[in-house]
C-alpha positions as CSV (number, residue, x, y, z in Angstrom):
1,X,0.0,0.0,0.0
2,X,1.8,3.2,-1.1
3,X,-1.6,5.7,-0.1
4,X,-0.7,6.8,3.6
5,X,-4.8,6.5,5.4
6,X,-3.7,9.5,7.6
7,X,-0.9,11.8,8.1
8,X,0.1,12.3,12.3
9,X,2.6,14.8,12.2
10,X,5.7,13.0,10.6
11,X,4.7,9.7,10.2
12,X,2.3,8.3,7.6
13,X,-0.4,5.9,8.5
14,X,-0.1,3.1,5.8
15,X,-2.4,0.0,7.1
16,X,-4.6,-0.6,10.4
17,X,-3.1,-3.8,12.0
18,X,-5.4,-4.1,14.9
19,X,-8.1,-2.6,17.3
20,X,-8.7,-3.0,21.2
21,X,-10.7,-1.6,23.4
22,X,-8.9,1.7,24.1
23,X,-6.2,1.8,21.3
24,X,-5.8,0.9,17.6
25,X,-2.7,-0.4,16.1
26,X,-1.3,1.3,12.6
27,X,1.7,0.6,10.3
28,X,3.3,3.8,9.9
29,X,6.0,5.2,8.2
30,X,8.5,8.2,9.6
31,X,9.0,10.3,6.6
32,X,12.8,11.3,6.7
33,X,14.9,13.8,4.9
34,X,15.9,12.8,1.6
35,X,14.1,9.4,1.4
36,X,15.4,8.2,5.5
37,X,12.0,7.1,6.2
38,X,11.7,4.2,8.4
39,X,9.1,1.5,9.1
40,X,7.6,2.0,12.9
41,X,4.6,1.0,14.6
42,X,1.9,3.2,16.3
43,X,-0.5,3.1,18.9
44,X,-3.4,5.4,18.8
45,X,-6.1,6.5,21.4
46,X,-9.2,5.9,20.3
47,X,-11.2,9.1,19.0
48,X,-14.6,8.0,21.4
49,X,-11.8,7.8,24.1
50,X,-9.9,10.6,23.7
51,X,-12.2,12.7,25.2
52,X,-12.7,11.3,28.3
53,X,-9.5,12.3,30.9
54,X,-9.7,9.3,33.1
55,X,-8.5,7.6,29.7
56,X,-6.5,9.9,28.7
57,X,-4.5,9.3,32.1
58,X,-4.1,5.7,31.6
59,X,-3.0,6.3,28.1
60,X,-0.3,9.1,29.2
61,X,1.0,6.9,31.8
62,X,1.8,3.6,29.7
63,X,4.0,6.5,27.6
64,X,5.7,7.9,31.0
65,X,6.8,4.3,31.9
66,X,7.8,2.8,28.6
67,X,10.0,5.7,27.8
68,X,12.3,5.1,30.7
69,X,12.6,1.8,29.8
70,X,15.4,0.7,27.5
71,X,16.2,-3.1,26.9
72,X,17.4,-5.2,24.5
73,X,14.1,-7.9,25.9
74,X,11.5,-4.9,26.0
75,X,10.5,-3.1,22.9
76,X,11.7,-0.2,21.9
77,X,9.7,3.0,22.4
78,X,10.4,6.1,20.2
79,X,7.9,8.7,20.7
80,X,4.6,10.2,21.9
81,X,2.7,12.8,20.8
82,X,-0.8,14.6,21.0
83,X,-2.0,15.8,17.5
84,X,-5.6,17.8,17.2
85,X,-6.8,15.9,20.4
86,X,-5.6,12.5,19.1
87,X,-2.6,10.9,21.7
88,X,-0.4,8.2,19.6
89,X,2.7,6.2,20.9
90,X,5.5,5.2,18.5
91,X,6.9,1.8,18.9
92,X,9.6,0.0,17.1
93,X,8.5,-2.8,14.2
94,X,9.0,-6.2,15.0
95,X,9.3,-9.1,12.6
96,X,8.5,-12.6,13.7
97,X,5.6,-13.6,16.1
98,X,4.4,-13.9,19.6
99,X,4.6,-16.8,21.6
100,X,0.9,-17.6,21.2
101,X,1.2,-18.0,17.7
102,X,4.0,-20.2,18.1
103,X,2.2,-22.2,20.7
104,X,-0.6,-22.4,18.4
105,X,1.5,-23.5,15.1
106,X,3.4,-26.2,17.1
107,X,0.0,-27.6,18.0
108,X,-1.4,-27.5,14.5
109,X,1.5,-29.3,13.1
110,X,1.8,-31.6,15.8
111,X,4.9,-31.6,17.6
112,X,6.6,-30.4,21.2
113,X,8.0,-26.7,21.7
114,X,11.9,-27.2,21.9
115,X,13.5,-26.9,25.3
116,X,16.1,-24.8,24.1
117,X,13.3,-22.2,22.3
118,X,11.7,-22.0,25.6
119,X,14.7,-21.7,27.7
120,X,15.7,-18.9,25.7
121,X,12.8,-17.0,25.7
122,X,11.8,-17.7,29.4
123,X,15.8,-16.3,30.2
124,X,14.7,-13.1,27.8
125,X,11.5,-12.3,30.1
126,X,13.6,-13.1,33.2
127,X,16.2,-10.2,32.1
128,X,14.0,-8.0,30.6
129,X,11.8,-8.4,34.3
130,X,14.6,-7.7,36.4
131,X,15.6,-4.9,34.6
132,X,12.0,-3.6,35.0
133,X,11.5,-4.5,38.7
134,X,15.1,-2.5,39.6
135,X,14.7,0.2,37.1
136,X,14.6,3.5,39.1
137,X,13.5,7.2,38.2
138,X,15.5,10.3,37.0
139,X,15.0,10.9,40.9
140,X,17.0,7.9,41.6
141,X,13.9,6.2,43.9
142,X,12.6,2.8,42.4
143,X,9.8,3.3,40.2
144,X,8.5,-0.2,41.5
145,X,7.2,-1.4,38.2
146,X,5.1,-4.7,38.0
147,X,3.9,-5.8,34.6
148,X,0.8,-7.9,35.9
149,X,0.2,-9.0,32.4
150,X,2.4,-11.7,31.6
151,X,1.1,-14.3,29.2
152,X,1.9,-15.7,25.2
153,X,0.6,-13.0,23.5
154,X,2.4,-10.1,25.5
155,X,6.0,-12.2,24.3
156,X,7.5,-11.6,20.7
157,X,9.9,-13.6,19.5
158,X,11.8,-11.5,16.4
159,X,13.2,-14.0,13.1
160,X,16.6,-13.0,14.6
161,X,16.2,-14.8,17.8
162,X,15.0,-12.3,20.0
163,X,12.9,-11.9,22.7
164,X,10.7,-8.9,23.7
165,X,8.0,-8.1,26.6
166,X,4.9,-6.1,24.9
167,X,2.3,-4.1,26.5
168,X,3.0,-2.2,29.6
169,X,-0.6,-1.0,29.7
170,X,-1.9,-2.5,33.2
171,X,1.6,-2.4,34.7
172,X,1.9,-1.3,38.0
173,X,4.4,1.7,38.9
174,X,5.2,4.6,41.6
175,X,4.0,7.8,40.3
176,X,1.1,6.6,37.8
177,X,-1.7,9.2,37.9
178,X,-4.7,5.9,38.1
179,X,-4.3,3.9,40.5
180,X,-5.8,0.4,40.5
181,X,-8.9,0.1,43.3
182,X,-8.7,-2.6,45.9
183,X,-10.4,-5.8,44.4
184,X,-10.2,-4.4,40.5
185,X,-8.4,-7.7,38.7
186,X,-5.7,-6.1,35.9
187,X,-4.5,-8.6,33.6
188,X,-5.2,-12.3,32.2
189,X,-6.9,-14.5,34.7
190,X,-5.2,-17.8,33.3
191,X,-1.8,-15.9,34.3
192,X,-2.3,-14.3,37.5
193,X,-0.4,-14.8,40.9
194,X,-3.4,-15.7,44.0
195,X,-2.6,-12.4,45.1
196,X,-3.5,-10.9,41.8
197,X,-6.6,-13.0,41.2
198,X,-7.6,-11.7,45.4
199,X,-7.3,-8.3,44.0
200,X,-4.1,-7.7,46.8
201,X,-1.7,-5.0,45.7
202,X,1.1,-7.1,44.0
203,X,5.1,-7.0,43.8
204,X,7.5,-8.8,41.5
205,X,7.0,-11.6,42.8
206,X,3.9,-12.0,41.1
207,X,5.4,-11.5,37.8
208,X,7.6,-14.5,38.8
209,X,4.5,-16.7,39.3
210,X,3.0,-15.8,36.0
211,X,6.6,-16.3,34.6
212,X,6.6,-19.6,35.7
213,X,2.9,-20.5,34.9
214,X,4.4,-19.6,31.2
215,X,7.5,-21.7,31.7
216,X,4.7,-24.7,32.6
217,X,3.1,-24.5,29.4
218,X,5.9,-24.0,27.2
219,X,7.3,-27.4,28.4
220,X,4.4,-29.8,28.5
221,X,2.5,-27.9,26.0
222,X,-1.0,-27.9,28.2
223,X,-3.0,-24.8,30.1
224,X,-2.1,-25.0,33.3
225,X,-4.9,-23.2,34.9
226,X,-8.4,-23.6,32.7
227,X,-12.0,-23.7,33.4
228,X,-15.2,-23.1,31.2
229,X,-15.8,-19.8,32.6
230,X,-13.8,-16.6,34.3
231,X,-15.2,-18.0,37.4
232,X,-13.9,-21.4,37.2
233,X,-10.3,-20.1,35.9
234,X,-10.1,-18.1,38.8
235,X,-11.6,-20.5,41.5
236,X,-8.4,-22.9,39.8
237,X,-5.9,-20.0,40.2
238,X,-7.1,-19.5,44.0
239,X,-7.8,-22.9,45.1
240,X,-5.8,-25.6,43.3
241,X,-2.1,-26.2,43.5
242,X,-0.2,-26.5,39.9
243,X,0.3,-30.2,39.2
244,X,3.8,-31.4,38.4
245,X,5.1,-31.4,35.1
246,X,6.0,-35.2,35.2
247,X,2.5,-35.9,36.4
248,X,2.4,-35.1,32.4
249,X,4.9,-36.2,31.0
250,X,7.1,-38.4,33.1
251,X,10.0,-38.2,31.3
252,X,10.1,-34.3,32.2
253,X,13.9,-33.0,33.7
254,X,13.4,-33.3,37.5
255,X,15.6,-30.5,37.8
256,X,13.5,-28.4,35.5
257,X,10.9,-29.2,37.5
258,X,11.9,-28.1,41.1
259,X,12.8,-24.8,39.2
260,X,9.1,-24.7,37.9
261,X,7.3,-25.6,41.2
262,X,9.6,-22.9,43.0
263,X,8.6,-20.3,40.8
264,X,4.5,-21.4,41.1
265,X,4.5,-21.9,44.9
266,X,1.1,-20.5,46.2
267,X,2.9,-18.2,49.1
268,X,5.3,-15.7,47.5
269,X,7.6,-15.7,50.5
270,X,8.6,-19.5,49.1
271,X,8.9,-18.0,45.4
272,X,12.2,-17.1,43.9
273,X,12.3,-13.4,45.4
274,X,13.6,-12.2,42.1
275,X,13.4,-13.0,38.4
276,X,17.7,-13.2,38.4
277,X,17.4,-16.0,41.1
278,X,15.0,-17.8,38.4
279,X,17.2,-16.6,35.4
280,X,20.5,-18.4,37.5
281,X,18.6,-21.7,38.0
282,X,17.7,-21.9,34.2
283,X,20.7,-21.0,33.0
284,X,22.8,-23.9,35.4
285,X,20.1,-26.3,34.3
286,X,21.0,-26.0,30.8
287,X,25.3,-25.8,32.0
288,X,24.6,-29.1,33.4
289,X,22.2,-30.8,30.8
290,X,24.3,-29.2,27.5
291,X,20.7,-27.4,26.7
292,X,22.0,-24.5,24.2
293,X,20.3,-20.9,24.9
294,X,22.0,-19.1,22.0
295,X,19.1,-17.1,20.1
296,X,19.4,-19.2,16.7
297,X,17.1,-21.9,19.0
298,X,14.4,-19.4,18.8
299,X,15.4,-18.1,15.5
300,X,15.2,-21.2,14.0
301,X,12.0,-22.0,15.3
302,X,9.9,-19.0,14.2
303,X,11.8,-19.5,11.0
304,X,10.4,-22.8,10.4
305,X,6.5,-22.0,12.0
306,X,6.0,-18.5,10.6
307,X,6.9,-19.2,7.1
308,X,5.5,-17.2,4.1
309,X,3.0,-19.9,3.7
310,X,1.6,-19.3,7.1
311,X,-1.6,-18.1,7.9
312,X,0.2,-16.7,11.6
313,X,1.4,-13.5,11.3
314,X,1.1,-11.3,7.7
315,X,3.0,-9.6,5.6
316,X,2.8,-5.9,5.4
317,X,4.2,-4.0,1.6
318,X,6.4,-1.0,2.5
319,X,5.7,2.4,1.7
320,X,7.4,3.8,-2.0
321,X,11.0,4.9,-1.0
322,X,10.8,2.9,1.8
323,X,13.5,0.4,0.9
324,X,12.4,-2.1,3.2
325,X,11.6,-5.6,2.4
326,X,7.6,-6.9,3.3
327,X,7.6,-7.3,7.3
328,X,6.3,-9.2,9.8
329,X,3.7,-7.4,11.9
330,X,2.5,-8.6,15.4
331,X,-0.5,-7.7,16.8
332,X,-0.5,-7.7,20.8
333,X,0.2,-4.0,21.4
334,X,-3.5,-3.3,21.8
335,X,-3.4,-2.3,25.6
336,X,-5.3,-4.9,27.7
337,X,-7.6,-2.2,29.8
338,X,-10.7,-2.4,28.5
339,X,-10.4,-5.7,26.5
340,X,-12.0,-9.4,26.8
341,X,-8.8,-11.0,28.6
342,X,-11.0,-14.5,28.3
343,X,-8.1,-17.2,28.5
344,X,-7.2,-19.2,25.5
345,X,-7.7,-22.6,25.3
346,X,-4.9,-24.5,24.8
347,X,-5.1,-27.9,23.3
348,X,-3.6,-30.4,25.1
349,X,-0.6,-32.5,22.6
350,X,1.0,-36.0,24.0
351,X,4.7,-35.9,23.6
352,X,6.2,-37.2,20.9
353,X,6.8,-40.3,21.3
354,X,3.7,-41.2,22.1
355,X,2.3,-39.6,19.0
356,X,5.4,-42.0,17.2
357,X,4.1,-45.3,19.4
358,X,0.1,-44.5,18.7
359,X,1.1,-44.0,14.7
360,X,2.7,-47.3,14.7
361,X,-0.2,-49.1,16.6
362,X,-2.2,-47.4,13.8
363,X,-0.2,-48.2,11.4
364,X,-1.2,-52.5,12.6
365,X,-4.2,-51.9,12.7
366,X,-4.7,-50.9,9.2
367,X,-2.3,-53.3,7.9
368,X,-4.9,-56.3,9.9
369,X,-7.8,-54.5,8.6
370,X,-6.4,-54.9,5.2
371,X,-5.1,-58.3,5.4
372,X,-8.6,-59.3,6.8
373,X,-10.5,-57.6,4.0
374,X,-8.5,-59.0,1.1
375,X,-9.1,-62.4,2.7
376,X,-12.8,-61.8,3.0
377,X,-12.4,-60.7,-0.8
378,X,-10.7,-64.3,-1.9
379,X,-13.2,-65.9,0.1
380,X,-16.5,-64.4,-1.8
381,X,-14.4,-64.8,-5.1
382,X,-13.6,-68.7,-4.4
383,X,-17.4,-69.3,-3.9
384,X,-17.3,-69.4,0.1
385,X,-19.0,-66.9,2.2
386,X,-17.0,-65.4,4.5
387,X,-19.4,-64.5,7.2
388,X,-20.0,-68.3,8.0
389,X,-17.5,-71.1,9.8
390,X,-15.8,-72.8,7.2
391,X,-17.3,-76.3,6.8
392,X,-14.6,-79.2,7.8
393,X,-15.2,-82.1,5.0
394,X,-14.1,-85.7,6.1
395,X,-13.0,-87.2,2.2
396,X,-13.9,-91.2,2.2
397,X,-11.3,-93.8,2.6
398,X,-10.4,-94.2,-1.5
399,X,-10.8,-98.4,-2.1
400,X,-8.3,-100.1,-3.5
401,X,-7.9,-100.7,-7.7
402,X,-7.6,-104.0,-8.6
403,X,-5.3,-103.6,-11.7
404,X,-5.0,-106.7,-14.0
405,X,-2.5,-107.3,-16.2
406,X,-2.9,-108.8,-19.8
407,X,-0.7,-110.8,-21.6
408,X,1.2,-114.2,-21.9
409,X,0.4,-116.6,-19.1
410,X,3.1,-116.9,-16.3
411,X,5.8,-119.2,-17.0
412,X,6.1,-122.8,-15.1
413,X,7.7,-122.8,-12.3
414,X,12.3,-123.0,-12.7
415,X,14.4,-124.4,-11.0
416,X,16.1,-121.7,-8.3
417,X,19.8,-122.1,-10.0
418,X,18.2,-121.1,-13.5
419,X,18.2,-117.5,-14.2
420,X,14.2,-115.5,-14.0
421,X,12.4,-115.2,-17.1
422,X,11.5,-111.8,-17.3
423,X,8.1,-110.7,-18.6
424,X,7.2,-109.6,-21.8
425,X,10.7,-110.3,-22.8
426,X,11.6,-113.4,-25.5
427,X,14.6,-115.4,-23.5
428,X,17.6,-116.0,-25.1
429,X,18.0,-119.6,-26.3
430,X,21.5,-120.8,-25.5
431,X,22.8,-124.2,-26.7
432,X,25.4,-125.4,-24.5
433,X,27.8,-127.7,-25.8
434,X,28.3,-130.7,-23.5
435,X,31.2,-132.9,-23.2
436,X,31.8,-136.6,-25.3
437,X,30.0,-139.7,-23.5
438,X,32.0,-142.0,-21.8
439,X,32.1,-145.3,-21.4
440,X,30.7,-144.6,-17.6
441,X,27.3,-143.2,-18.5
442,X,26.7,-144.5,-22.1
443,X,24.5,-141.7,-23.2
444,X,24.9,-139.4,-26.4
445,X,26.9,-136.9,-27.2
446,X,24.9,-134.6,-27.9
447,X,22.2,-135.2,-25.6
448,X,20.9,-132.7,-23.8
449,X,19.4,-132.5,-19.6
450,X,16.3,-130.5,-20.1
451,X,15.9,-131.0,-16.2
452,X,18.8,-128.8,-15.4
453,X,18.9,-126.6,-18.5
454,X,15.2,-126.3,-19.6
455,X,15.5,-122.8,-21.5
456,X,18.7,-124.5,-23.6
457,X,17.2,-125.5,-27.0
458,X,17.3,-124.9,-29.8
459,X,16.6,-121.0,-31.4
460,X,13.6,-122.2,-33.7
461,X,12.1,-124.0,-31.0
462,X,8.6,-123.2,-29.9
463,X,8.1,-121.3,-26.3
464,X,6.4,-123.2,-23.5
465,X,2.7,-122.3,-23.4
């Protein structure tokens, strides 16, 4: 879009990003001498609003307190002005997504939020905390700051790798012209401390409790404190203890977890009394379990859920002359006063290997199912139905075949010296030549014994019947 909607003062509104119940959210760009424009974000009063100085205050304050801020974890605030009775805020521009988009893409897909992404952002919150919590005025007294609105969507995570608190909007400070009645609840119920949900005036060691309550989900992935209504999510807050991590997933760090249930005990005197007591712990935890923390773990991550292809954050075309490339533009700067702080629901995801060990059980199952159907199939196809017991057929004995042979009767019976006649097979006659008579047996010469050579005659002779 190269047609600014509205010129405020220097800067150029180019598209609407979002609306809350006090403030809008513009792209804007700051119009610079000779073409130095830059990309920034702005956060405008609302026109109905504007006109109302109770408003007005709360408006003026958020300013004060994010102008004295200035962290690498908190974003960046340039300017405020007041323009023909419209109040804006200038903010830097930040590419990437918040935590609750990330929470909600690693759902979708489904898989488990790296350790080392949520290390690294839960040790960005715990610096940029700190910092807040012992930040002091240009008087030199603390100015006491709690943030009271620590949840996914007030976390951005930059393509970079870094890591930046949003919306300082109900935060509580020394000096703020409204002050926050007894009882009045400021920030999301599903994050609050029990002191915060009892309405109690609050210290940083709420922050801690919501800090942690993030920390929880980030790890196992599952809302900590739910219900079907505000009253049941705050009835959970107040009454019920947080469960332990490896009551969800049982291989969960044990380590990890005593840092976790520290941070979420019920009396804050048995909290971590600072976030840099919790931002020690994490940071030993991952010394000792080789966890890296550099900020390419979160880099890569919103790299590979916030793609161009995703529908989680959108891409914004920069002003003519701009010379930027299309950006990333978040959405939570929308001040929380005023606006439906209903609690998310959060889908609950099994770890991964159980995802893994149910795939492969349902990976059987359809391979039976199969091998069952195609049976059934050759069972119709062969002419039996499958839906009945096969039918066990006894076969009959087979009787014997008599099987006679035909031909030339059997020969009589030999003498066991002379060799077998074989059947079917004309013998070979043989004439043996037997020795001159003598004078001690007086037979012929040539006379033969047909008792010891019966098959020796002569070639032309007939065969015996």
């Amino acid at each position: 879009m190269t047609i600014a909607l509205k010129r405020l003062g220097r800067y150029d509104l180019i598209r609407q990003l979002a609306t809350g119940g006090m403030a809008e959210i513009y792209l804007a760009a700051a119009r610079g001498v000779e073409g130095c424009d830059k990309l920034v974000v702005i956060k405008r009063m609302l026109p109905t609003l504007a006109v109302d100085a109770e408003y007005v205050s709360m408006f003026l304050d958020e300013a004060r307190l994010i102008a004295q801020l200035s962290h690498s974890n908190i974003v960046q605030f340039h300017d405020v002005e007041a323009r023909d009775g419209e109040y804006f805020i200038v903010m830097e521009l930040l590419r990437g997504g918040d935590v609750l988009q990330l929470l909600k893409a690693t759902i979708a897909r489904p898989r488990l939020f790296p350790l080392d992404a949520a290390l690294v952002i839960v040790l960005g919150l715990c610096a940029a905390l700190h910092y807040a919590h012992e930040k002091n005025g240009s008087d030199g007294k603390p100015l006491g700051i709690v943030h009271r609105d620590i949840s996914p969507a007030n976390v951005f995570v930059t393509f970079a790798g870094g890591v930046k608190l949003l919306d300082f909007g109900v935060a509580r400070a020394e000096g703020r012209s409204a002050k926050t009645r007894f009882g009045v609840i400021k920030g999301k119920l599903s994050y609050s401390s029990p002191e915060q949900a009892r309405g109690e005036v609050v210290d940083r060691r709420s922050d801690i409790f919501s800090l942690s309550t993030l920390l929880w989900e980030l790890t196992t992935q599952i809302k900590l404190f739910r219900g079907a209504n505000d009253y049941e999510v705050l009835q959970s807050v107040l009454d019920r203890d947080a469960p332990r991590p490896s009551d969800v997933h049982p291989d969960y760090p044990r380590e990890l977890e005593r840092i976790v249930m520290k941070g979420l005990r019920r009396d804050p005197r048995e909290r971590y009394q600072t976030a840099q007591e919790l931002q020690i712990d994490l940071e030993q935890f991952a010394l000792d379990h080789k966890v890296s923390i550099s900020p390419r773990a979160a880099a890569n991550l919103v790299a590979d859920l916030l793609s161009k292809d995703s529908s989680a954050f959108r891409l914004v075309q920069p002003p003519a002359g701009g010379g930027d490339d299309p950006v990333t533009v978040a959405q939570p700067y929308v001040s929380r006063a005023g606006i439906d702080d209903s609690p998310t629901p959060v889908r609950i995801v099994r770890p991964l290997r159980r995802s893994v060990r149910w795939r492969a059980r349902l990976a059987v199952a359809t391979a039976l199912v199969l091998c069952a159907a195609s049976l059934a199939l050759w069972r119709r196809k062969d002419g039996r139905d499958p839906t009945t017991a096969p039918r066990v057929t006894i076969a009959e004995p087979r009787r014997a075949i008599e099987v006679t042979f035909v031909g030339p009767p059997a020969p009589p019976p030999i003498d066991k010296i002379a060799s077998p006649v074989r059947a079917a097979v004309k013998p070979k006659r043989r004439v043996t030549a037997r020795p001159a008579p003598t004078a001690s047996n007086n037979k012929p010469a040539t006379s033969v014994d047909p008792a010891t050579t019966p098959n020796e005659e002569d070639d032309n002779a007939p065969l015996p019947p």
